[in-house]
C-alpha positions in Angstrom: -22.2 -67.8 77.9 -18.7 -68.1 78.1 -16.3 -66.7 81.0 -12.5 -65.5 79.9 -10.3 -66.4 83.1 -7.4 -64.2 82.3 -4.1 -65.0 84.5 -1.3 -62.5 84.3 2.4 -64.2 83.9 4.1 -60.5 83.3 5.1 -58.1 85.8 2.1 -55.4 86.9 4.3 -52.9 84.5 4.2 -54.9 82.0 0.4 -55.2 82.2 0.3 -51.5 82.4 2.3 -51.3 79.2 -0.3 -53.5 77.4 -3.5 -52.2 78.8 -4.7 -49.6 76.5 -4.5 -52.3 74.3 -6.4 -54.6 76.1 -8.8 -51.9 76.9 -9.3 -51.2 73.2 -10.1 -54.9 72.8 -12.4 -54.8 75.2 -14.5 -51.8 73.4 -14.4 -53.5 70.7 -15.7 -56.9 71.9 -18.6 -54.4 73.8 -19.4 -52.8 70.9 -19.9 -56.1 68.7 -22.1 -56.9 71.7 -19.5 -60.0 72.4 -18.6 -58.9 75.1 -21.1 -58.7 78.1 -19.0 -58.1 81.7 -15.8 -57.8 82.4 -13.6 -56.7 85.5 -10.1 -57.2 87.5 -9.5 -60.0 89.9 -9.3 -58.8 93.7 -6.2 -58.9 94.1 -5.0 -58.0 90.7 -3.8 -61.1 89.3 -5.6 -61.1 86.0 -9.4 -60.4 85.0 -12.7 -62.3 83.7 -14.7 -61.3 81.0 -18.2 -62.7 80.0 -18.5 -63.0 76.5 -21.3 -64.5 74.1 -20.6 -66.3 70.8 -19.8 -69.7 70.1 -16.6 -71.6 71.6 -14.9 -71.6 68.4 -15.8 -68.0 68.2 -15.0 -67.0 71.5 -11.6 -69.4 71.7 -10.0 -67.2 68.6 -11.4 -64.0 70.4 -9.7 -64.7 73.7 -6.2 -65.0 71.7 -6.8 -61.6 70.1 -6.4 -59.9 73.7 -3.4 -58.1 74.1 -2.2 -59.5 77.1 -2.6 -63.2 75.6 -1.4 -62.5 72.3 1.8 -60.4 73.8 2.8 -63.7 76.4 2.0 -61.8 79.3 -1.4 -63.5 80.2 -2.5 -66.8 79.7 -6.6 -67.7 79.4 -8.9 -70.3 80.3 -12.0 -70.2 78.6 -14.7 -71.5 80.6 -19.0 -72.2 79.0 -21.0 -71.1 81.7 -25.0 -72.0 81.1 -26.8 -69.7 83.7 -29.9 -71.1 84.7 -30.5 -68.0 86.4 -29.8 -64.4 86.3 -31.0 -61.6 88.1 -33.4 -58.4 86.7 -30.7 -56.4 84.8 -28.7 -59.8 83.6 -30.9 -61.0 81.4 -27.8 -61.3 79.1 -26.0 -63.2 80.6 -28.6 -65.9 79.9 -27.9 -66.1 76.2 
C-alpha cells in the first residue's frame, strides 16, 4: 500500500484549472483498480491518494497526475504496510 501526499505549490485557481484533469486521472487509476482512496486535505492544501502497485509502479504513476506533471503540485510517495484495517478496508491491506 502506498499513500500519494500531494502538496499544492500553485495558486487554488490554478488547481481549479488543472482538476478535471486530475480528476480524469483519478478514474482512471480507480478503474485499473490502482487506485483505492483518495480525498482533499482539510484545509485544502493538496490531497492523498491510496494506491496499490509496486513503488516503481506507483512512483511513475504519481508523475502522470496533472497537478505534478503541470509544476503545480509536488508528491511524496509514502509505503504504508497496514497491519490492520477495518471491515470494509480490507483493500487497503494488499
Amino acid at each position: 500500500m502506498f499513500i500519494l501526499d500531494i502538496t499544492y505549490t500553485a495558486p487554488i485557481e490554478r488547481m481549479d484549472e488543472l482538476l478535471p484533469d486530475h480528476i480524469a486521472w483519478l478514474e482512471k487509476g480507480r478503474g485499473e483498480r490502482r487506485f483505492v482512496a483518495w480525498g482533499r486535505k482539510v484545509p485544502r492544501t493538496g490531497g492523498m491518494v491510496f494506491a496499490v502497485g509496486t513503488r516503481d509502479e506507483i512512483e511513475a504513476e504519481a508523475q502522470r497526475d496533472p497537478f505534478v506533471a503541470n509544476g503545480a503540485a509536488t508528491v511524496n510517495v509514502i509505503e504504508f504496510d497496514a497491519k490492520f484495517a477495518g471491515e470494509g478496508l480490507e483493500a487497503l491491506q494488499r
